[in-house]
C-alpha positions as CSV (number, residue, x, y, z in Angstrom):
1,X,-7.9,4.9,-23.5
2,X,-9.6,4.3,-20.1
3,X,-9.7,0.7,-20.7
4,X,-6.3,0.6,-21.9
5,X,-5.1,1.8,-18.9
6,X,-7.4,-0.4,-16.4
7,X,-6.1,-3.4,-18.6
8,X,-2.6,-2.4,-17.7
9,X,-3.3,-1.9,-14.1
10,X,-5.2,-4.9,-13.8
11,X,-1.5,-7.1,-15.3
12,X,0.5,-5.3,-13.2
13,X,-1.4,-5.8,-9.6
14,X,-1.7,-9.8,-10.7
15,X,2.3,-9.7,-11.4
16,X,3.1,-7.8,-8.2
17,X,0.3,-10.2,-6.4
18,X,2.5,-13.4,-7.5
19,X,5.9,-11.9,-6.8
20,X,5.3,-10.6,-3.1
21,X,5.4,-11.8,0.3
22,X,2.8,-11.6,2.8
23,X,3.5,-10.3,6.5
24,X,2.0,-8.3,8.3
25,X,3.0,-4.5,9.1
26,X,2.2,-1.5,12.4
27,X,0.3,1.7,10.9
28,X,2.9,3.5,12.1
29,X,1.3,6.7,10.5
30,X,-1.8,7.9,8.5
31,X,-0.4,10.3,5.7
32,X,-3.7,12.2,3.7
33,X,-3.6,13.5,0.3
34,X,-6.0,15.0,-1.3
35,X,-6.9,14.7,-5.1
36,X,-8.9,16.0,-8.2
37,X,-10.3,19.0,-9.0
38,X,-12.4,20.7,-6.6
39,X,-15.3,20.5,-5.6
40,X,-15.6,17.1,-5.7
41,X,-11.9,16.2,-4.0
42,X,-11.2,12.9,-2.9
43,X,-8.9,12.6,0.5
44,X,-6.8,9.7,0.5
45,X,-5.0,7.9,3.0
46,X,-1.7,6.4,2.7
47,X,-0.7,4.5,5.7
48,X,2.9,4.3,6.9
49,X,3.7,0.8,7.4
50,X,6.5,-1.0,9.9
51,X,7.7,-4.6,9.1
52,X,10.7,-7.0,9.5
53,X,12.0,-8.3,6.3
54,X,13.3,-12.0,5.9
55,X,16.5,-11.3,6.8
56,X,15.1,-9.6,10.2
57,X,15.5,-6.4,9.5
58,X,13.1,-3.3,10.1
59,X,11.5,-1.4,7.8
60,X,9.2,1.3,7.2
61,X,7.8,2.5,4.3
62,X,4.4,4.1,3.3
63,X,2.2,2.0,1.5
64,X,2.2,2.6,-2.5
65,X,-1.9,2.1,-2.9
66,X,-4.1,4.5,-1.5
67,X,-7.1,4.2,0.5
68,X,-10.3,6.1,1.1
69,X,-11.1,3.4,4.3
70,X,-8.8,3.2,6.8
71,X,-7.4,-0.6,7.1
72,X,-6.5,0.4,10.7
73,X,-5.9,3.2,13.4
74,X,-2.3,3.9,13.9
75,X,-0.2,1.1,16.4
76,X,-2.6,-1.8,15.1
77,X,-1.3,-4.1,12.9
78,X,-2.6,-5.8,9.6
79,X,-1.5,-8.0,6.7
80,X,0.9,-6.6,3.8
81,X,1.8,-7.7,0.7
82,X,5.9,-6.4,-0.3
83,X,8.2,-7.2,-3.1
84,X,11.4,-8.6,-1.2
85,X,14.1,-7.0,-3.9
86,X,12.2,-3.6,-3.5
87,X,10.5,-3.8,0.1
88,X,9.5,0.0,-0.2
89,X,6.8,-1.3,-2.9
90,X,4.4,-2.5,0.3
91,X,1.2,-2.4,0.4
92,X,-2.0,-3.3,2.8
93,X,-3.3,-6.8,1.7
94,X,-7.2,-5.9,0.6
C-alpha cells in the first residue's frame, strides 16, 4: 500500500508541477504543527506566503507542503510555485 500511495503522490506533484506558475512569495508567517505519535514527533513548518497574482492582485495563503527546513525567516522572500484557478494551492519552489 506504501508504494501505492508514493506512486500517487509522485503523479500528482508532476501534474501540479506542469500546471503552476512560478513567482515568488514574502514569508509572511511561520505556522508549526506537530505530527505522529510521540515520542518521536516531527514539528513541521508551514510558511504563510504573500504574492500578487497575474491579474495584480494580493494574496496570501499558507503553503500546502510542509517543511522541516525553513526556506526562509519571515519578511524574506523566495520562489513559489501556485495553480492560477486555485492560487491558495501555493507552495515554496524546492
Amino acid at each position: 500500500m506504501a508504494v501505492g500511495v508514493a506512486i500517487h503522490r509522485s503523479v500528482a506533484n508532476r501534474a501540479f508541477r506542469r500546471a503552476a506558475v512560478r513567482t515568488e512569495a514574502e514569508i509572511t508567517e511561520i505556522r508549526w504543527k506537530d505530527v505522529g505519535p510521540l515520542p518521536d514527533r516531527d514539528r513541521l513548518a508551514f510558511p504563510m506566503l504573500r504574492f500578487t497574482l497575474a491579474d495584480g492582485s494580493v494574496y496570501e495563503t499558507r503553503s500546502e507542503q510542509p517543511t522541516r527546513r525553513l526556506p526562509g525567516d519571515v519578511g524574506d522572500r523566495v520562489g513559489i510555485l501556485y495553480l492560477p484557478d486555485e492560487p491558495g494551492r501555493a507552495r515554496v519552489e524546492t
